[in-house]
N, C-alpha and C positions, 0 to 999 in steps of 0.2 A: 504494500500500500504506500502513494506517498506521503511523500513527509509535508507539502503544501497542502494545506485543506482550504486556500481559494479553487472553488468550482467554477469561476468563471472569470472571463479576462478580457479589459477593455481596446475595442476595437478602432474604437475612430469618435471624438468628439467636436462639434460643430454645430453648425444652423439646423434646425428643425426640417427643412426640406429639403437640405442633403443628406441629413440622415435619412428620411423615409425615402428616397431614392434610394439609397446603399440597403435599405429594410428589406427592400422589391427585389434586388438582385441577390441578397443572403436566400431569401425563400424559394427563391424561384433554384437555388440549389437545395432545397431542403434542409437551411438550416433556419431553428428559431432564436433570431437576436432579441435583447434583453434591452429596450429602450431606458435611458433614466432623464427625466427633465427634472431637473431641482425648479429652474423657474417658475414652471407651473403647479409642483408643489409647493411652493413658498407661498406664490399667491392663494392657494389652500389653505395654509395650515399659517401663513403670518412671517412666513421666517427667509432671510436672502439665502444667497451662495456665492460662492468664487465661479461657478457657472451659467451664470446668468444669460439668457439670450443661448444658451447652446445645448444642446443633447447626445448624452454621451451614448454610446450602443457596445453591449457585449455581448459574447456569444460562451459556451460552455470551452474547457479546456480543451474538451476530445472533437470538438468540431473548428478548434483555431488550424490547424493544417489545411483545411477546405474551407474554411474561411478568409483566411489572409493574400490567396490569390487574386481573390473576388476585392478584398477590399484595394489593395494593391494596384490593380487594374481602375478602379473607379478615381481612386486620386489623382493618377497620372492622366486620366481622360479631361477631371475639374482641373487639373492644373494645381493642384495641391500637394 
């Protein structure tokens, strides 16, 4: 077993519709990415972030090798 008990590992943080753009292309390979928007939790729940304005996306450990292509390939398209 390992020795890391993080299950999941962050992908790519940015604007809200480039994330759900990178969202389209993880799925469309069968994997399910882990949205987080603090900002619109904040506006929820009362409270900021050091993220504000952006959303971060993760995916499970065992799917970052079919993952990281995918993401790879989309930054260099946006120029990121």
């Amino acid at each position: 077993m390992s020795e890391n008990t993080e299950k999941t590992v962050r992908i790519y943080t940015g604007s809200d519709i480039m994330a759900e753009a990178l969202v389209g292309r993880l799925e469309e390979a069968n994997i399910t990415p882990i949205l987080r928007d603090d900002e619109q939790s904040g506006v929820m729940f009362g409270s900021g972030s050091k993220y504000d304005d952006q959303v971060r996306i993760f995916v499970r450990k065992d799917e970052l090798a079919v993952a990281q292509p995918i993401v790879d390939a989309y930054l260099k398209e946006i120029g990121e």
